[in-house]
C-alpha positions in Angstrom: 41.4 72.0 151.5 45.1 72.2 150.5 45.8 73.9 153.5 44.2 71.0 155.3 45.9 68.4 153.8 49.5 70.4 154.9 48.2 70.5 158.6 47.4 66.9 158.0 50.6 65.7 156.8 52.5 67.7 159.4 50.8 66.0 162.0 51.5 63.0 160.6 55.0 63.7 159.8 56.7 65.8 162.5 54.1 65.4 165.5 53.7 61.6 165.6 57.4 60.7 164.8 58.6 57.9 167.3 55.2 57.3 168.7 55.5 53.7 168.2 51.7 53.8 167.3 51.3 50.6 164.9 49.0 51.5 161.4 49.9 55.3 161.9 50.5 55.3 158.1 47.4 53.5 157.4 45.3 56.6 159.0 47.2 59.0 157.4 46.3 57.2 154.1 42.9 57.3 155.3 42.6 61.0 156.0 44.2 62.0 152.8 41.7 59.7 150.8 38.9 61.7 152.8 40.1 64.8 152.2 40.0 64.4 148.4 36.5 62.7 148.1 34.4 63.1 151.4 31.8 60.2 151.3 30.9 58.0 153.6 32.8 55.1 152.5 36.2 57.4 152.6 35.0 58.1 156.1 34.2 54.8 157.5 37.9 54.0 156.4 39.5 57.1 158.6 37.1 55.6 161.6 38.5 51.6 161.2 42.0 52.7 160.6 41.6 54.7 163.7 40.5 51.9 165.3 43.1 49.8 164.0 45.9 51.6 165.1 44.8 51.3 169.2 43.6 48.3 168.8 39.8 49.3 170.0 37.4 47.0 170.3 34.2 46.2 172.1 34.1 43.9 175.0 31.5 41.6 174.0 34.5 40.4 171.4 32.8 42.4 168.2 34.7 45.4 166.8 33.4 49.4 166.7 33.8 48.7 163.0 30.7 46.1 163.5 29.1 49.1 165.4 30.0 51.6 162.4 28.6 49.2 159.9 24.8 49.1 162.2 25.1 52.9 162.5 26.2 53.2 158.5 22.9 50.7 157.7 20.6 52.8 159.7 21.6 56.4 158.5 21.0 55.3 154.7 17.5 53.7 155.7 16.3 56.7 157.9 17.5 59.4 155.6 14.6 58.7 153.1 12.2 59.4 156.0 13.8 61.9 157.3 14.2 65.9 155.7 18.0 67.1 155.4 19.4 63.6 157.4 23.3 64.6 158.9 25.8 61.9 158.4 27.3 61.4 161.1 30.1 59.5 159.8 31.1 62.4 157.3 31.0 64.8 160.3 32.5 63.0 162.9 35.0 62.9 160.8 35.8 66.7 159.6 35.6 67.6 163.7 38.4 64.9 163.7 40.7 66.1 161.0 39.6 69.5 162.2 41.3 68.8 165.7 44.5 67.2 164.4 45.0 70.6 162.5 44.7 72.7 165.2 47.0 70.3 167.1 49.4 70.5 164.3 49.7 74.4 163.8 49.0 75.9 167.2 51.7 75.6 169.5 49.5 77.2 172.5 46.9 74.4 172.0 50.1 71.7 172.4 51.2 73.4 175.7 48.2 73.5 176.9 46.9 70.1 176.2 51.0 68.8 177.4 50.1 71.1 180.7 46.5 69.1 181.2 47.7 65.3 180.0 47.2 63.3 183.0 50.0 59.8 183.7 50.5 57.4 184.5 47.8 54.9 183.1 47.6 51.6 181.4 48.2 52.4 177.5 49.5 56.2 177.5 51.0 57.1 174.3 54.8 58.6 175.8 54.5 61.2 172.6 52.0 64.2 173.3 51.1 64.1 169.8 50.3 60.5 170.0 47.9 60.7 173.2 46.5 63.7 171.4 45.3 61.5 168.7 44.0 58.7 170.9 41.9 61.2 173.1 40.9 63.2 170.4 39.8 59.9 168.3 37.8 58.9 171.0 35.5 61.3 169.6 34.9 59.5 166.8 33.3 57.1 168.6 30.9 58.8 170.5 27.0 58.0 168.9 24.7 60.9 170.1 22.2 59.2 172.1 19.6 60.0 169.5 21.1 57.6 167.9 22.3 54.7 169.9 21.9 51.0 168.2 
């Protein structure tokens, strides 16, 4: 987990300088607190700084965090019917910090996600590192369709 938390904070620090990506710090807070006490209240706080930060939000005028909270409410109500329940928040959120350290510490993974990165469109982040956290964030909000609300 130490090792984690290094990959993590060199993200953070020497990937995402000068991305101009508002809350950055907030999500890195977010992650760290996760990474010392995995639960899914340190989770759902990695997903809505996440959010935060790009400013995501469903059309209808709610917010993914109003999403989060339907999904949160029916994981604790069917995990007492159901055997060995995954939380998905929890998860969703290792493959995240998972990504973001394999982003951090393998330079082939950078040049090949830099050689792949497709612009111009509306809301690219100019820093690699930054559109490497948006695109790879965007998994975070992806609900199996098991379990679509």
């Amino acid at each position: 987990m130490k090792q984690t938390r290094e990959y993590i904070k060199h993200f953070f620090e020497r990937r995402l300088t000068g991305s101009g990506i508002a809350y950055v710090s907030f999500l890195q807070v977010a992650i760290d607190k996760f990474l010392a006490e995995e639960s899914k209240d340190t989770a759902f706080a990695v997903y809505t700084s996440f959010f935060d930060c790009f400013r995501i939000h469903l059309e209808e005028g709610g917010s993914f965090v109003d999403l989060l909270d339907a999904l949160q409410a029916y994981e604790e109500h069917s995990s007492v019917l159901l055997d060995k329940q995954r939380d998905h928040l929890v998860h969703s959120v290792n493959v995240f910090v998972l990504g973001l350290s394999i982003f951090a510490k393998n330079p082939r993974y950078r040049e090949a996600f830099e050689r792949v990165r497709v612009y111009p469109y509306d809301g690219a982040v100019p820093a690699p590192a930054g559109e490497f956290l948006y695109r790879w964030g965007l998994a975070l909000t992806s609900i199996p369709s098991s379990r679509r609300i």
